[in-house]
Residue, then its C-alpha position, 0 to 999 in steps of 0.5 A: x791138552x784136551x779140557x773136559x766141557x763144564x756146565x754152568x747154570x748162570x744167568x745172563x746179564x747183558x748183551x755183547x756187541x754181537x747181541x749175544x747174552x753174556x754171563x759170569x760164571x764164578x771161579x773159586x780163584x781169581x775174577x769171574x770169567x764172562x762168557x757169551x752164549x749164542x740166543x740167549x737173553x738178558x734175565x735168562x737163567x740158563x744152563x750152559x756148557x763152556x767151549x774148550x776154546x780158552x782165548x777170550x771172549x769165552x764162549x758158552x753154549x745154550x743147554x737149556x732155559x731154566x727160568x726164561x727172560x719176561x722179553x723170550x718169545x717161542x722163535x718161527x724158526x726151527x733154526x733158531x738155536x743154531x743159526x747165526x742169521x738172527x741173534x733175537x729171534x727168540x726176544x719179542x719184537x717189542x723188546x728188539x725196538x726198545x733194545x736198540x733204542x737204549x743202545x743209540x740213546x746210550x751212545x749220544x748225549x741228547x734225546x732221540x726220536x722213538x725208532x721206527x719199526x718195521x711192519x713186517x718184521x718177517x719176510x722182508x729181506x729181497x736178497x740172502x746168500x746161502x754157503x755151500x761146505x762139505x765136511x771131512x766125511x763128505x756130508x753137504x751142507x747148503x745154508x747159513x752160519x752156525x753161530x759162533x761157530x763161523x765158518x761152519x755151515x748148516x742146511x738151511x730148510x726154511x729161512x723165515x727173512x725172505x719169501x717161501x720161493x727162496x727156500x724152495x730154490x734152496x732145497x731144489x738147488x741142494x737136491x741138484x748138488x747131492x747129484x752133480x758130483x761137483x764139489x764145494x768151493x775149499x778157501x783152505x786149499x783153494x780147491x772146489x767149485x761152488x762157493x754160495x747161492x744168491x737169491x734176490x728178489x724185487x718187492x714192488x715187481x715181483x721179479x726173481x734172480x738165482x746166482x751161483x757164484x764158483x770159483x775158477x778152479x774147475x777140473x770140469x770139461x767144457x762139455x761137463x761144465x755145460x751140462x751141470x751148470x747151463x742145463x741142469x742146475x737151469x732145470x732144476x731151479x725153474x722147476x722150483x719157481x713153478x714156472x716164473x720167469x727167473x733170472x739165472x746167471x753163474x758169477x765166476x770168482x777169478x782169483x789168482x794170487x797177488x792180484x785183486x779178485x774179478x769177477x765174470x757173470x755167464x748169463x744161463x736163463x731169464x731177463x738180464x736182470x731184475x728191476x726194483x722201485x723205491x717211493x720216496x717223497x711222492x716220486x716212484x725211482x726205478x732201479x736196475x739190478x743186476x747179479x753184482x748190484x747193491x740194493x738196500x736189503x730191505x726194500x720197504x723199510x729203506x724207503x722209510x729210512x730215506x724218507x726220514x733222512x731226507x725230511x730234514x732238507x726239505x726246508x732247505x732253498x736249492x743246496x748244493x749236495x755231496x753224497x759221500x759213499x754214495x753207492x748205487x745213487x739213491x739218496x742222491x737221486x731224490x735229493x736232487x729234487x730239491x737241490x740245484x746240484x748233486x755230486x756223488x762219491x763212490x769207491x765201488x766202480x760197478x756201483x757208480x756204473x749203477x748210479x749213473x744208469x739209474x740217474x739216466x732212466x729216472x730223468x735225473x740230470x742235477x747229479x754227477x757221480x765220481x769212482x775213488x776213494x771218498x777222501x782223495x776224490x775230495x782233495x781232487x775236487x777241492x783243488x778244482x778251479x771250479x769246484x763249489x762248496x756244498x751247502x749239505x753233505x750226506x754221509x753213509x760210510x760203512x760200518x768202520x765210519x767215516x775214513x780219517x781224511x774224508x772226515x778232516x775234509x768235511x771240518x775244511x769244508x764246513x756245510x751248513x748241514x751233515x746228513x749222517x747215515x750210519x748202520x754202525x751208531x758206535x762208530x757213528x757217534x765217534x765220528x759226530x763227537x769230532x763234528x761237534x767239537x768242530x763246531x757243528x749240533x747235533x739236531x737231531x737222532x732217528x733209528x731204524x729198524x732196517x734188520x728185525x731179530x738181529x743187532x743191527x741198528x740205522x741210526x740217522x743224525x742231523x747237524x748243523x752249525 
């Protein structure tokens, strides 16, 4: 049955999880209903219109702002009542840090450190992934998601995150598609061909890499094929770099029903890859990137972020190290400096491929890297003759926290230190709770601001026992 929308004025109270602003809105029966509107702050007084969607959490959509929150600031972008890239682009930069340390000082019963914020808390991301979507009537859409209304696209113009290059890919890249005649990649009925653009770029070098990732469901001949992608999409995204050097490449999802998705790179134009550097500690790493490689989003503030982890060791007289979730091997590599040993974990087999080519060309042999699962790796490892226990482990899980059994590993193996990186404090704080009922104390707690004008939150915690 089809439900008219009602208007609300309300005001907001708080914020979700998701860093949306909640309200109340008054029944004349019954509880208040709360309801969550998109880019909306507390101490706004708004007008809102309520979704018809009845499942909670109730949404709510942001009419107009009738007396504003003292923290609303006018937002950069023309985006910003849409897109759910950035939640609090409209709160003033001052407000975010003090925001996110009430949230992580909420969450641990001990004084935390001031956060550290980010210098430039606009262009500072080196990699965005941008949809591709049509709609019922053909209308195409290259962009980001609308929020709360995932997984509807927009078409992005200008996206104020990363350099003025990507956006200028972005519009040359959907002026190519409005005339290809390829159509979007459809997950529904698995039909379509272009699913999302990656663009990436390398803060210290300058280098620049565009991936167009499809799917293997093309109707295309080999000839059509080649001249879309190898020659025209190549074009159009070189003109848009005016003439820089650009990696190019497709990533092909292979996906095929009861089987795990592969992945096949076509190298088009440009190098190879991209490289990267991080300074750390008064050492310069570099780091090869290619189109299926992680890198810390946010190159300048991950250097900050690993600087502060990794002070905490620096007293410490030659440990032996596990990095757990150890990805691509960063933290590792610049642990190992003042370590006799590093053993690093990874589930991810392209990112330990990485680790062990990023080690080799830093000149890194203290450090050895093992793919699996972090809990059953341990097990294998501890039933070793061999196998030495660590003085330090550095964890940096992802965002679900540190997995069941690798958490009752590091209570048997019981390091004089934990190093515990999290970009979810919620799950964090679940996990050190254990750690201190283990035995252990927790010294210390430093945020970071890895993600200005969004929710997210680094949080570093330091134990001892």
């Amino acid at each position: 049955m089809s439900i008219d929308p009602e208007t609300f004025q309300v005001s907001i109270e708080k914020l979700s999880p998701r860093g949306y602003g909640i309200a109340y809105v008054e029944r004349p029966q019954g509880k208040p209903i709360e309801v969550e509107i998109a880019h909306t702050l507390p101490g706004d007084h708004i007008h809102m219109e309520m979704r018809r969607k009845m499942r909670p959490p109730r949404k709510g959509r942001l009419l107009d702002v009738i007396e504003p929150s003292s923290t609303r600031v006018e937002p950069r972008c023309s985006h910003a009542r849409v897109c759910g890239g950035c939640c609090w682009q409209q709160m003033d930069y001052a407000a975010q840090l003090t925001t996110k340390q009430a949230l992580v000082s909420r969450l641990f019963d001990l004084p935390i450190k001031p956060i550290i914020p980010c210098d430039e808390p606009f262009a500072y991301r080196n990699k965005m992934e941008f949809s591709f979507s049509e709609n019922r009537a053909g209308q195409k859409f290259l962009g980001l998601m609308i929020a709360q209304a995932e997984p509807y696209v927009f078409n992005v113009d200008h996206c104020h995150l990363c350099k003025p290059w990507f956006s200028d890919v972005l519009g040359a890249v959907r002026k190519w598609w409005d005339q290809s005649g390829v159509l979007a990649y459809h997950p529904a009925r698995d039909t379509g061909l272009l699913r999302y653009l990656t663009l990436r770029d390398s803060v210290h070098t300058g280098q620049k890499m565009a991936v167009l990732n499809l799917s293997n469901r093309s109707e295309l001949s080999e000839e059509d094929f080649f001249q879309k992608f190898h020659v025209e999409f190549v074009r159009a995204v070189q003109e848009a770099a005016l003439g820089e050097e650009i990696s190019i490449f497709l990533r092909i999802h292979e996906a095929n029903r009861g089987k795990p998705t592969e992945f096949r790179e076509v190298h088009l134009a440009g190098p190879d890859h991209i490289m990267e550097e991080l300074h750390l500690l008064g050492r310069k790493l570099s780091f090869k990137i290619s189109p299926s490689s992680f890198f810390q989003p946010n190159t300048l503030q991950a250097e900050k972020l690993y600087s502060a982890a990794l002070s905490h060791l620096a007293d410490l007289s030659s440990p032996i190290i596990y990095d757990l979730y150890c990805g691509t091997g960063t933290l590792g590599m610049v642990a190992s400096m003042m370590a006799s040993q590093v053993v690093g974990i990874e589930l991810s087999s392209q990112a330990v491929q990485d680790a062990k080519e990023n080690a080799e060309r830093n000149g890194i042999e203290k450090i050895s890297f093992h793919q699996g699962d972090v809990g059953k790796i341990l097990t294998e490892l501890m039933g070793r003759s061999s196998f030495q226990r660590p003085d330090v482990v550095i964890v940096d899980p992802p965002r679900a926290g540190l997995d069941p059994l690798a958490l009752h590993h590091l209570k048997t193996l019981r390091p004089k230190a934990i190093l515990y990186i999290s970009c979810n404090p919620l799950t964090q704080a679940a996990n050190v709770q254990e750690l201190l009922e283990a035995g252990y104390t927790l010294r210390s707690l430093q945020p970071v601001d890895q993600f200005p004008h969004t929710y997210h939150i680094e949080n570093i915690a330091y134990l001892e026992r």
